[in-house]
Steps between C-alpha positions, in 0.01 A plus 500: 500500500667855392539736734413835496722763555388770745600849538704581808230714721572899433601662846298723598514775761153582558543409845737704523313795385274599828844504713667721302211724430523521884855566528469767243139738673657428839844665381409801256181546791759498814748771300215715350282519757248547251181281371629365121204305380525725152861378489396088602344461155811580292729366787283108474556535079890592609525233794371232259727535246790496725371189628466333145844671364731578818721558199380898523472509892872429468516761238319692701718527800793489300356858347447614901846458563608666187271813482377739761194464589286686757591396863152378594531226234800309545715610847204607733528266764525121586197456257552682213376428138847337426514294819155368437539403139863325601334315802207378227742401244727297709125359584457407177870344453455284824154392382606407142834353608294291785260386192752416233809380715736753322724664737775522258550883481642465872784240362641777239824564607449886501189467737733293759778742496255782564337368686837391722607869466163623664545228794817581600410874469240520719648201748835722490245784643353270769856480603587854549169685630534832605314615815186795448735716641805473274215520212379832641844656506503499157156700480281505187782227297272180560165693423593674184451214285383101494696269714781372294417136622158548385599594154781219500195270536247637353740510174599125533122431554451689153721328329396160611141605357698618183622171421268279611180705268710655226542213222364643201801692326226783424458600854901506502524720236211754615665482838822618299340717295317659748842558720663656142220770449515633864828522492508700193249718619683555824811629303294714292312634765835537725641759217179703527577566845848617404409725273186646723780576770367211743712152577651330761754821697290718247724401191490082483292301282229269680132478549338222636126580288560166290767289696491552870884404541565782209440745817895409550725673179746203541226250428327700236840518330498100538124498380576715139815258463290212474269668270801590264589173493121379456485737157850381372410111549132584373663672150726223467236218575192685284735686230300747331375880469286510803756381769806631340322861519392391877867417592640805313239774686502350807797399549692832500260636788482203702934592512415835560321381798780322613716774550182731606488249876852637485589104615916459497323063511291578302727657142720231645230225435395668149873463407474125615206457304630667186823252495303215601275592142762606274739164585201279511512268216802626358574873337338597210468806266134549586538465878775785480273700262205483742714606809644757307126602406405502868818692634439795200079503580596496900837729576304824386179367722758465799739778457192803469220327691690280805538809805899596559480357897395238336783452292701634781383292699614191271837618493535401900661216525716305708880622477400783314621705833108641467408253826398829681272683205133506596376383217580110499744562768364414807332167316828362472561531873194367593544204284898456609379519901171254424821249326689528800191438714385207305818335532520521831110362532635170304807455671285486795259299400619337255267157407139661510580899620259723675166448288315609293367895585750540786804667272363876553438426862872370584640773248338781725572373808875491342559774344586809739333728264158302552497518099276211352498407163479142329846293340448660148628154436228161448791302530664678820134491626454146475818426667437722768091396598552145408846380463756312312266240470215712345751673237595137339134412478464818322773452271449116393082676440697751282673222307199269479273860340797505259480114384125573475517785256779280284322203522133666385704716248676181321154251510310778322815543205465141461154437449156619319332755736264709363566792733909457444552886481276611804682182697871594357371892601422472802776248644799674332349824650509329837800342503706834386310690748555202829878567428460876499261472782775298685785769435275740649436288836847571546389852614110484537233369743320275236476170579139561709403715223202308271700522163761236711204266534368584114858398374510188701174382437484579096813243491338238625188556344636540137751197537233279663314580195705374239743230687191375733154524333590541135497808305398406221172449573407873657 
């Protein structure tokens, strides 16, 4: 007698549907204060969806972290919108992992290693408490912002969701899209402030309207790097009169805003990323025609638009014998003292240091001058808060990001994929931009920034794709 094959049952998350409808009146009722039954009707349509695509609530949190929105929707309290929608998401993972038996995304080598990074953070912490009193000596530096062991979690909880609901190489590519336009925007937007007299010290580039990090000039000068390279890698992959006229406008002001943040890291980087182009694939007449194109649309940008303390301010540097000009000056002796501090921190506690969120709070009670200001180093801070330990997790995750992007990069080259160019785009884009990203952890807080999470997670989502699941079939 033949047998007759039966569908597997679709999951469904109806059940699922009341609780987080719940979750979601109790939290936007408890930080409003206010009746929202005219809101509950779109809010069920929006709930629903998330529920049968967490694919966008993902997206959607992904776009909180990026862009600024309002306080009273994503960082007013314990139950904020983003809380709630994170709390039903991971909801729906437990549910459809508990259904399906699938609990590989917690396996993936980059989800351990975070994961071990966050544990040893935050145990490191539980090691080394400081008293109420010690914390109130140092005044309004614990209120002024989010707990840094919150956001160490609450990132690591992200990306977990990231992994685990972002399979379909189309969300990966509108979560990199999405990343590429703000940033573009941001440096745009950061040379309208220059020229309207505003900035950062009343002369930098930033404005955090599209990118909430882009609030810092040495970040928005990372941000408009990326999008450089995004335009170059998008001409090369898509060759034609549309993105060649893209990369040839934009490009020019997005290095104008580079020097506008008046970031000494930040030209640095956009030198980085300009050799890391031109000797990529081996020299070639066109490569030094378009650079030369760039340089001749971009020096007259830079040299009438960019403000002189800007410029003057570039021309601080190190053994320069400027240490003591006020422009840039006094940045390099913050950043020489916070070396000297950090190193100290590690030799003292050298395995697992003095945890995550306590480096301000030992660096004031240190420093005579009761200055506090963070490492201006990822690298120095994660030695410092979490140890020797914690910095070789971080590298070998470096390493393994690396392997992903060469891995996803050489599967697509050697098969059929229908969406080769927007694949090839969008992991040559991120792999140039992790390396310059990594250069500039060297003197930047970034690694508990959300565009650290976004580069990790794209990696394993675009070489799962291809190496795991097979791309040819998407």
């Amino acid at each position: 007698m033949a047998t007759v094959a039966t569908r597997p049952r679709e999951e469904t998350t109806l059940p699922l549907l009341a609780v987080g409808l719940g979750l979601v009146v109790a939290g936007l009722q408890w930080t409003l204060g206010i009746e929202l039954s005219a809101v509950l009707v779109v809010g069920l349509a929006g709930l629903a969806l998330v529920l049968s695509r967490p694919e966008l609530g993902v997206l959607f949190l992904l776009s909180s972290f990026l862009y600024t929105y309002p306080p009273w929707l994503v960082n007013a309290g314990p139950v904020s919108l983003n809380n709630a929608l994170g709390g039903l998401l991971a909801l729906v993972l437990f549910y459809r992992s508990a259904r399906t038996g699938d609990w590989s995304y917690l396996k993936r080598p980059e989800v351990l290693l975070l994961g071990a990074i966050t544990g040893i953070g935050l145990f490191s912490r539980f090691l080394n408490p400081f008293d109420e009193l010690t914390r109130s000596l140092v005044g309004e530096l614990e209120r002024r912002g989010q707990d840094p062991a919150d956001i160490l979690f609450g990132r690591f909880a992200f990306f977990v969701l990231f992994v685990a609901f972002v399979r379909d190489r189309r969300y990966a590519y509108a979560a990199f899209v999405l990343a590429i336009v703000l940033f573009v925007a941001s440096g745009l937007a950061g040379i309208v402030r220059v020229l309207g007299g505003e900035g950062f010290a009343g002369y930098r580039a930033n404005w955090g309207l599209f990118v909430a990090a882009a609030g810092n000039p040495n970040r928005l000068a990372l941000f408009c790097i990326i999008a450089i390279l995004a335009l170059r890698y998008l001409w090369q992959s898509r060759p034609g009169f549309p993105t060649g006229v893209s990369a040839l406008v934009l490009t020019p002001l997005l290095v104008l805003a580079v020097f506008m943040t008046a970031s000494r890291s930040g030209v640095a980087g956009l030198a980085l990323a300009g050799l890391l182009l031109f000797f990529e694939g081996g020299v070639s007449v066109k490569k030094l025609l378009a650079g030369a194109t760039v340089v001749v649309l971009a020096f007259p940008l830079v040299a009438n638009l960019v403000p002189e303390r800007s410029l003057e301010r570039l021309s601080v540097l190190p053994g320069t014998g400027r240490e003591a000009d006020p422009l840039g000056g006094g940045s390099i002796e913050r950043r020489g003292y916070g070396l000297q501090v950090a190193l100290d921190l590690a030799e003292r506690n050298p395995l697992i240091g003095v945890g995550v969120g306590n480096w301000e709070v030992v660096r004031y009670l240190r420093d005579p001058a009761r200055y506090v200001a963070p490492p201006h180093s990822s690298y120095l801070a994660a030695l410092a808060e979490g140890g020797i330990l914690s910095l070789v997790l971080y590298l070998v995750l470096f390493a393994r990001t690396l392997r992903n992007y060469n891995e996803a990069e050489r599967a697509v080259e050697a098969r059929a994929v229908r969406d080769a160019w927007l694949f090839l785009w969008t992991v040559r884009t991120l792999r140039t931009g992790f390396v310059v990203f990594l250069a500039f952890s060297l003197v930047g807080d970034l690694w508990r920034v959300i565009i650290f999470h976004w580069f990790i997670g794209l990696s394993v989502v675009l070489q799962r794709s291809v190496c795991e699941e097979g791309g040819a079939r998407r």
